[in-house]
FINU-815258 format. One record per residue (C-alpha): residue in one letter; x, y, z; residue number from 0. Coordinates in pm, whole numbers, plus 32768, in hexadecimal, padded with zeros to 4 digits. Layout:
a,X,Y,Z,NUM $
...
END
This chain:
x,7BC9,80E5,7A40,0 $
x,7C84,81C5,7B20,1 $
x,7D34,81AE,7C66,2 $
x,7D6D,8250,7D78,3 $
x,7E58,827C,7EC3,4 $
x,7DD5,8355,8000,5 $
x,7E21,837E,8146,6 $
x,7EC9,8403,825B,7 $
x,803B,8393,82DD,8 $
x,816C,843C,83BF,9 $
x,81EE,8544,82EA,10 $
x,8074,85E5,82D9,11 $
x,7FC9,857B,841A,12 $
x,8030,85B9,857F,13 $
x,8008,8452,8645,14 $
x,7EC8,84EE,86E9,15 $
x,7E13,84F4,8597,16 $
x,7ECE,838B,854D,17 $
x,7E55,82DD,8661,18 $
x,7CCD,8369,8607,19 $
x,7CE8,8307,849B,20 $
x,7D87,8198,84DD,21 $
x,7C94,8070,848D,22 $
x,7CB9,7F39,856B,23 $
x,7CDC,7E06,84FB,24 $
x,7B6D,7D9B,854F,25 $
x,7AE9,7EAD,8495,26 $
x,7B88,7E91,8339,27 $
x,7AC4,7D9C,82AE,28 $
x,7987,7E61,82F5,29 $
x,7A1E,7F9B,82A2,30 $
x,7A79,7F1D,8132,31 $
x,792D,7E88,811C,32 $
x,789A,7FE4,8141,33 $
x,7993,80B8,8095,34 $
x,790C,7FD6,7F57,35 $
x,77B2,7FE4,7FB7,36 $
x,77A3,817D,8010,37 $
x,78B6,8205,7EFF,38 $
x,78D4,81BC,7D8C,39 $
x,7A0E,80DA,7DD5,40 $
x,7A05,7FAC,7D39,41 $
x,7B3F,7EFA,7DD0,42 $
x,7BE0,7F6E,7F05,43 $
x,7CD4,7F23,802A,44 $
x,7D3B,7FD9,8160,45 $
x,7EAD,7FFA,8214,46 $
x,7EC9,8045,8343,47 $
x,7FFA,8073,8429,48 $
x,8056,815C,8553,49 $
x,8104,8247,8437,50 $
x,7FC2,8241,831D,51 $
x,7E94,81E7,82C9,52 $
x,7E53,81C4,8181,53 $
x,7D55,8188,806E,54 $
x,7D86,80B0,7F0B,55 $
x,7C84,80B5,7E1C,56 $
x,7BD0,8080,7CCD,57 $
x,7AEC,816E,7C4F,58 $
x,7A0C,8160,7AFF,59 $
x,7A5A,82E8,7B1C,60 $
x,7B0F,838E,7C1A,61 $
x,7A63,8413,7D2D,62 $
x,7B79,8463,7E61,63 $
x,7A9C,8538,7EF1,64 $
x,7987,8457,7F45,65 $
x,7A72,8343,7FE2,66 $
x,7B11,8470,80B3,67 $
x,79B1,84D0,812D,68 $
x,7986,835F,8187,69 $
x,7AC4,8327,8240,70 $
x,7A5B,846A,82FC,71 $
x,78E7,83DE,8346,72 $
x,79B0,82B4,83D1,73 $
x,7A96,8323,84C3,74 $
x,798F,841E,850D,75 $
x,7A5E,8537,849B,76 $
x,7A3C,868B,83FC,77 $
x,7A69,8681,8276,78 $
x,7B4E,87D2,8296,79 $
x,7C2B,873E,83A5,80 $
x,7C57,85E0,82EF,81 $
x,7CC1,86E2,81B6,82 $
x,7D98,8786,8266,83 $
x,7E81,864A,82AC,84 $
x,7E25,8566,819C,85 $
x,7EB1,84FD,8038,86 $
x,7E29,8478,7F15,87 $
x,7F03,8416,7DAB,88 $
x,7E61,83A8,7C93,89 $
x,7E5F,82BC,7B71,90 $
x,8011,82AA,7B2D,91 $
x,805B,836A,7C46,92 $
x,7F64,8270,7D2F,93 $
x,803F,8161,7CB1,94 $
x,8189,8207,7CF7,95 $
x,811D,822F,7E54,96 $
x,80D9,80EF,7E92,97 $
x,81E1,805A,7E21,98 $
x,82D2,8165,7EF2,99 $
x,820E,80F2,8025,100 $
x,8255,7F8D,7FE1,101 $
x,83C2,7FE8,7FAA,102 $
x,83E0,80A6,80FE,103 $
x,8432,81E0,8038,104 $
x,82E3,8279,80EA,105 $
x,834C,8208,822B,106 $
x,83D2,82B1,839E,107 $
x,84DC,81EE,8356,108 $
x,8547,81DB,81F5,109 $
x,856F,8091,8180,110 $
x,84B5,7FB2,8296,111 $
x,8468,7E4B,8249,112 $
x,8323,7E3F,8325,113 $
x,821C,7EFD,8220,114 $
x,8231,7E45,8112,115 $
x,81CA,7D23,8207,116 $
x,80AB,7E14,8275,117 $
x,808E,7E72,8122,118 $
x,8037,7CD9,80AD,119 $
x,7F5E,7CCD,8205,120 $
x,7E80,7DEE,815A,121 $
x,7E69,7D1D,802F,122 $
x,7E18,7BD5,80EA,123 $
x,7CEC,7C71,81AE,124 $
x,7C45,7D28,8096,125 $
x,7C61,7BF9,7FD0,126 $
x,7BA0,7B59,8103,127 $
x,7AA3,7C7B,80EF,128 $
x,7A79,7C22,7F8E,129 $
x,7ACB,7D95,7F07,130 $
x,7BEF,7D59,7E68,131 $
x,7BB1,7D03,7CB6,132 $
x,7C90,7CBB,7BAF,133 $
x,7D16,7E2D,7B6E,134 $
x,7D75,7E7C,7CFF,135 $
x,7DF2,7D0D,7D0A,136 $
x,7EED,7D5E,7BE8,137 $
x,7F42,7E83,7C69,138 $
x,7F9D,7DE0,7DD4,139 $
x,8062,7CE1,7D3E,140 $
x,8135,7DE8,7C55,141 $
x,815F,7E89,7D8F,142 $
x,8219,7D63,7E59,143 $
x,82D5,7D27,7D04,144 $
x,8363,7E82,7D05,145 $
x,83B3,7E83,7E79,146 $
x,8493,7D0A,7E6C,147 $
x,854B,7DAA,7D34,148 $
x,8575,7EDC,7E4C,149 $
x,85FC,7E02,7F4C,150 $
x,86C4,7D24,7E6F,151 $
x,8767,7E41,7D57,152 $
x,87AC,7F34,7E5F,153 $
x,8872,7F5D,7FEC,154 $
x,8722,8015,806E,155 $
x,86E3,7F04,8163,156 $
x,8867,7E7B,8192,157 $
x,8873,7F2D,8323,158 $
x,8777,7F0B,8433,159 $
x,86AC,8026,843E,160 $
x,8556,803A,84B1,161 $
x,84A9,80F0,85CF,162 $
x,84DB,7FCE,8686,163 $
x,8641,7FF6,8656,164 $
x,8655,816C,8665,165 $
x,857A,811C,87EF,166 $
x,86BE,8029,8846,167 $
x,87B1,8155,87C6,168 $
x,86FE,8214,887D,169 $
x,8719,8181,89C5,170 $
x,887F,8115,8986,171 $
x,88CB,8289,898C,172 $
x,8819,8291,8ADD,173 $
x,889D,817E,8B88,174 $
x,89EC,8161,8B25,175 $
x,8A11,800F,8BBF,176 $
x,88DC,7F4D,8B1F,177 $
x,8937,7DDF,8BB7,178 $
x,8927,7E5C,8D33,179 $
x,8796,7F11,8CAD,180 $
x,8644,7E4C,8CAC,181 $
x,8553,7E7B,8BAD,182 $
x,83CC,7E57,8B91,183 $
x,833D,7E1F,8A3B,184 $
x,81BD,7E6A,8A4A,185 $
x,80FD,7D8E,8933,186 $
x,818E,7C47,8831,187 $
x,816F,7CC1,8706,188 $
x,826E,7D11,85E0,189 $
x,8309,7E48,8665,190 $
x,8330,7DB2,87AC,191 $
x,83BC,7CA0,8746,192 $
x,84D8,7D85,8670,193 $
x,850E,7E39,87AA,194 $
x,852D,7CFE,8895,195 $
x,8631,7C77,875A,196 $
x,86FC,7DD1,8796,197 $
x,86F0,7DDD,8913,198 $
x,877F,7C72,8908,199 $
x,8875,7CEE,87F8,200 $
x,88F8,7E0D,88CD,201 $
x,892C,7D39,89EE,202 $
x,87E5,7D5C,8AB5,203 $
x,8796,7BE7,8B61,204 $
x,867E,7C4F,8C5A,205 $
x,855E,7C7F,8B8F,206 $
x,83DF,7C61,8BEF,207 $
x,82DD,7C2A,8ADA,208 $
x,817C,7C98,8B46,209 $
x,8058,7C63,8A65,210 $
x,7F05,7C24,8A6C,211 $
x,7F16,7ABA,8A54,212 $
x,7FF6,7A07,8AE0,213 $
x,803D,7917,89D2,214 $
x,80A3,7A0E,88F5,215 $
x,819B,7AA2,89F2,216 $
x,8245,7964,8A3B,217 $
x,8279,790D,88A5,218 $
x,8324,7A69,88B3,219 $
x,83D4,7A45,89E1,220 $
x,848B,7901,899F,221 $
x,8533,7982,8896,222 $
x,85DF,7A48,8962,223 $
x,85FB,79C4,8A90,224 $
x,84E1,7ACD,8B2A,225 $
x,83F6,7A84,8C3E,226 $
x,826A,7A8E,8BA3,227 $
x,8163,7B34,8C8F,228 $
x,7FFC,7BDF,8C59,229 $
x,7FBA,7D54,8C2A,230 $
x,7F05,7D2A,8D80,231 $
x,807D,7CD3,8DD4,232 $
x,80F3,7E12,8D7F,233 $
x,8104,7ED8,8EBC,234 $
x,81ED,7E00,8FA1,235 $
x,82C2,7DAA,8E4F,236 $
x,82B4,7F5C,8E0A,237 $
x,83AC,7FA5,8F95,238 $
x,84B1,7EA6,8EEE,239 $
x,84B0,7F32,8D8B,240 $
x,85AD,8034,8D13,241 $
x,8547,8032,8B88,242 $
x,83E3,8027,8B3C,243 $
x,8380,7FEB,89ED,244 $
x,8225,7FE0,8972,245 $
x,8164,7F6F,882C,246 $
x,8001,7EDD,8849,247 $
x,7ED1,7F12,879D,248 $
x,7E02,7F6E,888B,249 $
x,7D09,806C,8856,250 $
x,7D17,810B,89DB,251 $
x,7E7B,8183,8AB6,252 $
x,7F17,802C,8B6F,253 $
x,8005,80F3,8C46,254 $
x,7F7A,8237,8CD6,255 $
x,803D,833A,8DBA,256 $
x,7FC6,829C,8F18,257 $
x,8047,8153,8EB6,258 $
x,81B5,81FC,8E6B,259 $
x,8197,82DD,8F8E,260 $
x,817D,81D1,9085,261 $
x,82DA,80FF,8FB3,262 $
x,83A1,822B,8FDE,263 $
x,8365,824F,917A,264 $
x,83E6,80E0,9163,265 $
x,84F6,8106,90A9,266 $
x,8559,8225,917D,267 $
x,854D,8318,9054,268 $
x,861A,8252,8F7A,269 $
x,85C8,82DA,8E07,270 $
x,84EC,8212,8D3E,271 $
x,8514,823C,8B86,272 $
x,83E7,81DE,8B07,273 $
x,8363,81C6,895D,274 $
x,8236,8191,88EA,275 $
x,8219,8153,8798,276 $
x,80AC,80F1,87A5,277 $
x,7F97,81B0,86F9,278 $
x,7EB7,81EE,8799,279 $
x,7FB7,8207,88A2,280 $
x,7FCD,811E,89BF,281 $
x,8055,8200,8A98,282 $
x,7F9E,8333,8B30,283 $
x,8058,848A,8A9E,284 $
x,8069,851C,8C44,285 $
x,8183,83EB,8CA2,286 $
x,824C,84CB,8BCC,287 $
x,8210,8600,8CF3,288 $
x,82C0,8517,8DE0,289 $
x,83FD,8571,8E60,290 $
x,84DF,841C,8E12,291 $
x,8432,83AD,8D12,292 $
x,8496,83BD,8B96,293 $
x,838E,839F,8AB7,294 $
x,83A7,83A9,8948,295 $
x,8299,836B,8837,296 $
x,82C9,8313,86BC,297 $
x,82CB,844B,867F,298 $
x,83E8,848E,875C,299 $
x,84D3,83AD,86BE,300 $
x,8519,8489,858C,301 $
x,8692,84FC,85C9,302 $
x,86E3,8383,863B,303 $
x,8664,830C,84EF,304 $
x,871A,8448,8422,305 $
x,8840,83AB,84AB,306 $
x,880B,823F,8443,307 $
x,878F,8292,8308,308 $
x,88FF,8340,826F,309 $
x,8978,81D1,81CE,310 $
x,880B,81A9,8113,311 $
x,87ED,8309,8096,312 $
x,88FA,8299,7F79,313 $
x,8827,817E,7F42,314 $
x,86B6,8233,7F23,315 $
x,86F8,82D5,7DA9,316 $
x,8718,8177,7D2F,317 $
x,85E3,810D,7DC6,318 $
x,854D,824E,7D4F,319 $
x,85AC,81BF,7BEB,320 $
x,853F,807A,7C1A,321 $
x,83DD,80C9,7CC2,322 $
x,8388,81CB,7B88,323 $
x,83F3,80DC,7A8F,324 $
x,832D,8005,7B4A,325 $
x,81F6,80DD,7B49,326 $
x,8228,8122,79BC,327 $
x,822C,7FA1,797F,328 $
x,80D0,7F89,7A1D,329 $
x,8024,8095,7961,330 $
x,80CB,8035,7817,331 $
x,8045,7EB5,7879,332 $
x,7EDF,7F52,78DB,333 $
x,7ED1,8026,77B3,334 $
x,7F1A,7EBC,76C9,335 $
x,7DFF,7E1E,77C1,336 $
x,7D2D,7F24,7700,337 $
x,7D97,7EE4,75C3,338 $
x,7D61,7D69,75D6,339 $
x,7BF4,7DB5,7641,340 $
x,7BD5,7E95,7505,341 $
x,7C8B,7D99,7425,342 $
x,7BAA,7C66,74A7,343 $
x,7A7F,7D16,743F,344 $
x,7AD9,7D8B,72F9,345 $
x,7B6B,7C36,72CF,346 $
x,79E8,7B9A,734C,347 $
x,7950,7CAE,723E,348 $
x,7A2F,7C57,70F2,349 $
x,7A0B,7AD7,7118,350 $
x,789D,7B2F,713C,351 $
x,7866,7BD6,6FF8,352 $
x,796D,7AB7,6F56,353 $
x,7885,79A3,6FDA,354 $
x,7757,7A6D,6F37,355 $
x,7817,7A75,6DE9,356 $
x,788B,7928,6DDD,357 $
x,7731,788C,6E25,358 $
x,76AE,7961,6D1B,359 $
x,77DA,78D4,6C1E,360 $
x,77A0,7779,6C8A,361 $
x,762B,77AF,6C11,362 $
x,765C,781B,6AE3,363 $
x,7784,770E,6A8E,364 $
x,7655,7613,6B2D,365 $
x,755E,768D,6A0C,366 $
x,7666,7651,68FF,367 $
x,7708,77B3,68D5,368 $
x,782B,7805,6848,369 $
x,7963,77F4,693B,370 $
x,7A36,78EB,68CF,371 $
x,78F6,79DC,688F,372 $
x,78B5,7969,69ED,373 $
x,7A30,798D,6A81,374 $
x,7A15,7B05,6A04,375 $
x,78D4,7B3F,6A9C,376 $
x,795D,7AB1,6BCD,377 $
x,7A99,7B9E,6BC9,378 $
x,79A6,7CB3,6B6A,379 $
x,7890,7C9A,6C66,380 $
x,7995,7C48,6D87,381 $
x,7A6A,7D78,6D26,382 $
x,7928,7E87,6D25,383 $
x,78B7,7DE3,6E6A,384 $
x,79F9,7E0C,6F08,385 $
x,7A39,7F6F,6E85,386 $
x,78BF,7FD1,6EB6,387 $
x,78D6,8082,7020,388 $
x,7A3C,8114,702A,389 $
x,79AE,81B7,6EFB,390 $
x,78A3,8248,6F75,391 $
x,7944,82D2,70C7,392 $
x,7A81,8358,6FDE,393 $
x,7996,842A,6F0F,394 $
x,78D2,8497,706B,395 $
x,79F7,84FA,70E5,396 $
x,7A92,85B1,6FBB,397 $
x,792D,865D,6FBD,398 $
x,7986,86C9,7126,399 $
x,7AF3,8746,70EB,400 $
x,7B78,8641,719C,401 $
x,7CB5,864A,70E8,402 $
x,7D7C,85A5,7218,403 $
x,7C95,8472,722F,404 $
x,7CDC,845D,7093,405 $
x,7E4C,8461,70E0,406 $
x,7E3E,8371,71CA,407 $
x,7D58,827D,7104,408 $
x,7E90,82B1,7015,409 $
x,7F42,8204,70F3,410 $
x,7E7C,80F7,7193,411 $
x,7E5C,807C,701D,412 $
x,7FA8,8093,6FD7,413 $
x,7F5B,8179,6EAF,414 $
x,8083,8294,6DDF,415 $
x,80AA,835A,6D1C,416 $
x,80FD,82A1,6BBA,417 $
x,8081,8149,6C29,418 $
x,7F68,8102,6B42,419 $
x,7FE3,8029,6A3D,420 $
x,7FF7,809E,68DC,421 $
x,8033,7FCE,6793,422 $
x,8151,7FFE,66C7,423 $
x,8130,80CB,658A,424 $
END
């Protein structure tokens, strides 16, 4: 068995090479299918967020590069460009990663709740697919276990801080009166709803929820007291809108630079801060060329998150801890797995060869043989059998020089130096 973590995320790939690697949601089911079907991965699942997209499997034997070549062949991307941003950890290290991911040590923002609900999502549809076994299950579920005892043992995830949050800072450092702004959130989701919970936090009451479907944008907008509309919507609710926030996952731009253009002649030239935290991104990079208009990507919202992120750094070491420890557990627990499968079958062979001699004994007490002449044959014959292959792979490796495996056949037997029993004189 041996497992592996690849990928790409924000720390190695620019949100242009992001946004081409991402995976829908409509396509992860087939994709896993594949990746099984083309690659020598047993087990797999995929995560994928606007900040990574990454790659959990089980190999018989590890084989990184031919799951790189296939997540190239799939996004229809050069295997030396996909190298040049991508990752891959292996066996301990594979499960170290994961579990930091889970934690939010991996994150934009360190500490943020929302991926390890991504990361059980990931779980959820490859168990759908059917690619996820006993081995990757285990390891998932070790995974959420290490990142509760995160979030429970340590103060990484006491404040608010998410890119959702760090979007609200943001704009609170625009606007300095956020009550008298309105705000358009673009899409329903999980981030969006974050950011609609920290707009309402700092004050803002005139909020419009657009989304594809209605329905969705009403359940969202109630909360909050927020008006719902369509994306068709957007245009007439776009002259009105001082904060634009975006976070769909659409696959083409929803708001391109005519659009914007025609808001800011009626709003008189009025500025306009806009985020899009999409990827692919929802809003078309040349809005950003407009005079009046503020527009910031993930990306953008490093130094706001540096900021943020002072009261958790204290709190990350212990995580740190807790996550290796973690990842140590597992192996140790994998490496027993092994042992048991060893054990069973050595068990299966010795009450084999005991059956065999005590059928034989039972014949001979049948046909009126002695039973203490019998007992020690029993003892005898059972002993041999028992002793019969050890022997012979002891001497073949004596033979060989293979004065470590003798050493450690020492030990598996529990056998020193002065422990054969002698009589008394």
């Amino acid at each position: 068995m041996a497992f592996l973590a690849l990928g790409i995320n924000h720390k190695t790939a620019s949100v242009d090479v992001r946004e081409r690697v991402a995976f829908t949601p409509e396509q992860l089911v087939d994709a896993l299918q594949q990746l099984c079907r083309l690659t020598a991965s047993r087990e797999a699942a995929i995560l994928s967020t606007c900040n990574r997209s990454e790659l959990y499997i089980e190999q018989d034997h590890l084989a990184a590069d031919a799951v790189l070549q296939w997540l190239a062949d799939y996004h229809q991307l050069s295997l030396d460009e996909l190298r040049a941003s991508a990752y891959v950890h292996e066996e301990h290290d594979a499960v170290r990663h994961m579990m930091r991911v889970a934690s939010g040590l991996d994150s934009l923002v360190l500490g943020e709740p929302q991926i390890l609900g991504q990361m059980k999502s990931a779980y959820a549809v490859a168990r759908e697919a059917g690619t996820v076994g006993p081995l990757l299950g285990r390891l998932f579920q070790a995974t959420f276990s290490a990142a509760k005892q995160v979030r429970t043992d340590t103060a990484i995830g006491e404040n608010p801080v998410s890119v959702a949050f760090a979007a609200v800072s943001l704009a609170r450092q625009i606007f300095s009166d956020l009550g008298r702004s309105q705000a358009l959130l673009i899409g329903a989701g999980e981030t969006i709803t974050l950011v609609a919970r920290h707009l309402h936090e700092q004050g803002v009451r005139r909020i419009v929820v657009a989304n594809r479907t209605l329905e969705r944008a009403s359940i969202l907008a109630e909360q909050f007291g927020a008006h719902a509309v369509l994306l068709s919507d957007i245009p007439q609710e776009l002259a009105n809108s001082d904060i634009v926030i975006s976070s769909t996952a659409s696959q083409l731009p929803i708001l391109g630079k005519g659009a914007v253009e025609s808001a800011l002649k009626q709003r008189r030239h009025k500025p306009i801060f806009m985020v899009d935290i999409a990827v692919p991104r929802d809003i078309e990079p040349q809005v950003g060329e407009l005079d009046d208009v503020y527009l910031y990507t993930v990306d953008d919202l490093h130094d706001v998150v540096a900021e943020n992120l002072k009261s958790r750094q204290g709190a990350a070491q212990a995580a740190e801890e807790l996550v290796s420890a973690g990842a140590d557990d597992f192996m140790a627990r994998l490496r027993e797995l092994a042992a048991v499968d060893v054990l069973k079958a050595y068990r299966q062979q010795s009450e084999r060869l005991r059956d065999e001699e005590l059928q034989k004994a039972q014949r001979l007490l049948a046909n009126g043989g002695n039973p203490e002449d019998v007992l020690m044959q029993l003892a005898r014959g059972l002993t041999n059998k028992l002793l019969h292959a050890p022997s012979v792979q002891l001497k073949k490796l004596s033979a060989e020089g293979r004065l470590d495996a003798l050493a450690m056949a020492q030990e598996l037997f529990a056998l020193h130096e002065g422990s054969t029993d002698k009589t008394p004189q």
